[in-house]
C-alpha positions, 0 to 999 in steps of 0.5 A: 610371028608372035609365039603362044605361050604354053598353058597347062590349064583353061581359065577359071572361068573357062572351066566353070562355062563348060561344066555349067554347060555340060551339067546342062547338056546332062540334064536336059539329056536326063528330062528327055528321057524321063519325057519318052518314058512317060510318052511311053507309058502315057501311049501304054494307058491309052491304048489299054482305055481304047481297048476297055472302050472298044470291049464295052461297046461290044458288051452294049451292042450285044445287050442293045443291038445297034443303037447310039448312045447319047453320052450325056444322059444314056438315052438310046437311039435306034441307029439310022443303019437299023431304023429300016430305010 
């Protein structure tokens, strides 16, 4: 049986495949948070716009009753709920 000759050290090149990999590791680690973060705040905005969304309806329905609103060019449609059929 062949005996293995004691090394205190990797290789260079070893060495430098595993920082590289581990620099990698590490920043990918570091966009993944950054990704989460902006996940965060982006469902943060959107459900603060839905909020604001839900609150100008009310303020609509409140001054035009319950109609629908053409988005496109304002125009007001008694709802069918309303139309009395």
């Amino acid at each position: 049986m062949a005996t293995k000759e004691k090394v205190n050290k990797i290789k260079e090149e070893e060495l430098k495949e595993v920082q590289e990999l581990t620099a990698h590791a590490n920043t990918l680690a570091m966009q993944i948070g950054s990704l989460q973060i902006q996940t965060s705040n982006l469902i943060k905005t959107f459900n603060e716009n839905d909020a604001k969304i839900v609150e100008v309806k009310n303020n609509l329905q409140k001054t035009y009753g319950e109609v629908t609103i053409d988005l496109n060019d304002g125009s007001i449609k008694e709802s069918v709920e309303n139309d009395g059929k």
